[in-house]
N, C-alpha and C positions, 0 to 999 in steps of 0.2 A: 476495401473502400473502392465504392469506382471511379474516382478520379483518378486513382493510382492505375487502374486499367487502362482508363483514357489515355492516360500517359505511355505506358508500356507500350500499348497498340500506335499513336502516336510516332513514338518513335523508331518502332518496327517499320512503318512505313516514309518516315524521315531516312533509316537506313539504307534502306529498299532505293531511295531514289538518287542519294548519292554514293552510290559503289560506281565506281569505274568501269569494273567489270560490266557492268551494265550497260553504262554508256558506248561502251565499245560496240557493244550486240547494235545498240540502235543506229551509231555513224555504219556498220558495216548495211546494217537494215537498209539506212538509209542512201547509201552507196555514197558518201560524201568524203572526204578529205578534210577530216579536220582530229587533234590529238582531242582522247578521252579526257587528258588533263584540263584542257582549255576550252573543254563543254560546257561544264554550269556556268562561267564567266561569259560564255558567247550568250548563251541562252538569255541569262540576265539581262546583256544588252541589246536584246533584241526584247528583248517585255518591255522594259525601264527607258527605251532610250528617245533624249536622248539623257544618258546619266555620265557624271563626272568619275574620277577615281576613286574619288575618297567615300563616293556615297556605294558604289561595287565593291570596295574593299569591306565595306561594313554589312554590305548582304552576302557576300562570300563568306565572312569571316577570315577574311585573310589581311597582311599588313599591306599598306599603301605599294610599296617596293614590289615586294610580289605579283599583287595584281597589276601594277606598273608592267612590269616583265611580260605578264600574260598579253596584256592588252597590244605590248610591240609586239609581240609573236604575231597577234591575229593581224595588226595591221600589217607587216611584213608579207601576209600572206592573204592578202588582198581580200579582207573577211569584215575591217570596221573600219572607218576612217575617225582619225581623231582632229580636233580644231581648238583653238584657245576661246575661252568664255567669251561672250561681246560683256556681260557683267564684270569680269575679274581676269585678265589677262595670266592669270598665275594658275587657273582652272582648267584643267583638261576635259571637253566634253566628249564623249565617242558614242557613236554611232553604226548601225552595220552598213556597209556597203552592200551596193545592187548586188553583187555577186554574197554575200554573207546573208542578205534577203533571201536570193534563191537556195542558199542552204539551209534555214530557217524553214522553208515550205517543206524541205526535202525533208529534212524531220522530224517535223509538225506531221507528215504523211506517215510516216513508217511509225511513229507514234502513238498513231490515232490505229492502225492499222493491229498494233502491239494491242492497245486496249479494247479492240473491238473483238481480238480473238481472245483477251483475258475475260472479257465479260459475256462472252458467246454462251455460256449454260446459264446465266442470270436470267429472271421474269423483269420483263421490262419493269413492272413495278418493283421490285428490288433496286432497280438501277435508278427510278426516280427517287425513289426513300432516300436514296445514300446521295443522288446531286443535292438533296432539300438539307439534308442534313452538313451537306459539306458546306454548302451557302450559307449557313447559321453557322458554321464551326468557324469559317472565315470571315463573316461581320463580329463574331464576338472576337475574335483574331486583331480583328481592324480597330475595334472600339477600346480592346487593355493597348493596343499601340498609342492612341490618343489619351491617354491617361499620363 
C-alpha cells in the first residue's frame, strides 16, 4: 500500500533530522556554542517565537519540567530571554536573544550550505518537483491539524 511507504519514508526522514549526532555535525559546521541536546528546543524558538513552555513542550514532545530546564540552560547562556505574559502573569514567554539570533544565522548558513551539497547531483527540476510536493505535503499537514 503506499501510504504505508509514505509513512516509512516519512519517518526515515523524521529520523534523519532528529539524531543528535547530527546536530552536533551541524553546531561544529556552524562553529557555534550551543549543546546538541538543546538544539531542536532552540530552533523551535526561534521559528515559533515568541512561544510559551507549555506550547514548546508539546512541539518537542517533552514534559513542561524538562523543557523548563532546557529553556534555563539557554537563557543561562545568554541564547533567549524569557518574560511573564502581559495576558497571564503565570505564562512564560521566550524568545531568542540578539546573541541567540546571531546563532540562528550561523546555522541557518551551514545548513543551507549541508543542503546545497546534498542536493548538488539533483536536476533543478527534481528539486522543484520535491519543494511542490513538500508544500502540498505541509498544507495537507496544516489542514488534518485544523480538524
Amino acid at each position: 500500500m503506499i501510504e504505508e511507504e509514505i509513512y516509512k519514508n516519512l519517518i526515515n526522514i523524521l529520523v534523519f533530522f532528529n539524531r543528535t549526532d547530527r546536530d552536533k555535525k551541524l553546531i561544529q559546521a556552524a562553529g557555534v556554542e550551543l549543546e546538541a541536546t538543546s538544539l531542536q528546543a532552540f530552533i523551535s524558538i526561534g521559528r515559533m517565537q515568541p512561544i510559551n513552555v507549555s506550547d514548546l513542550a508539546n512541539v518537542l514532545g517533552k514534559s513542561h519540567s524538562s523543557t523548563s530546564r532546557q529553556i534555563d540552560k539557554l537563557e543561562r547562556n545568554e541564547l533567549v530571554i524569557t518574560y511573564s505574559s502581559k495576558k497571564d502573569s503565570r505564562i512564560r514567554s521566550i524568545q531568542l536573544s540578539k546573541k541567540g539570533m546571531q546563532i540562528i544565522e550561523n546555522l541557518n548558513e551551514a545548513r543551507l550550505q549541508a543542503m546545497q551539497k546534498a542536493f548538488g547531483s539533483w536536476q533543478e527540476n527534481d528539486k522543484q518537483s520535491l519543494l511542490l510536493n513538500l508544500k502540498h505535503l505541509s498544507k495537507t499537514i496544516d489542514e488534518m491539524s485544523q480538524k
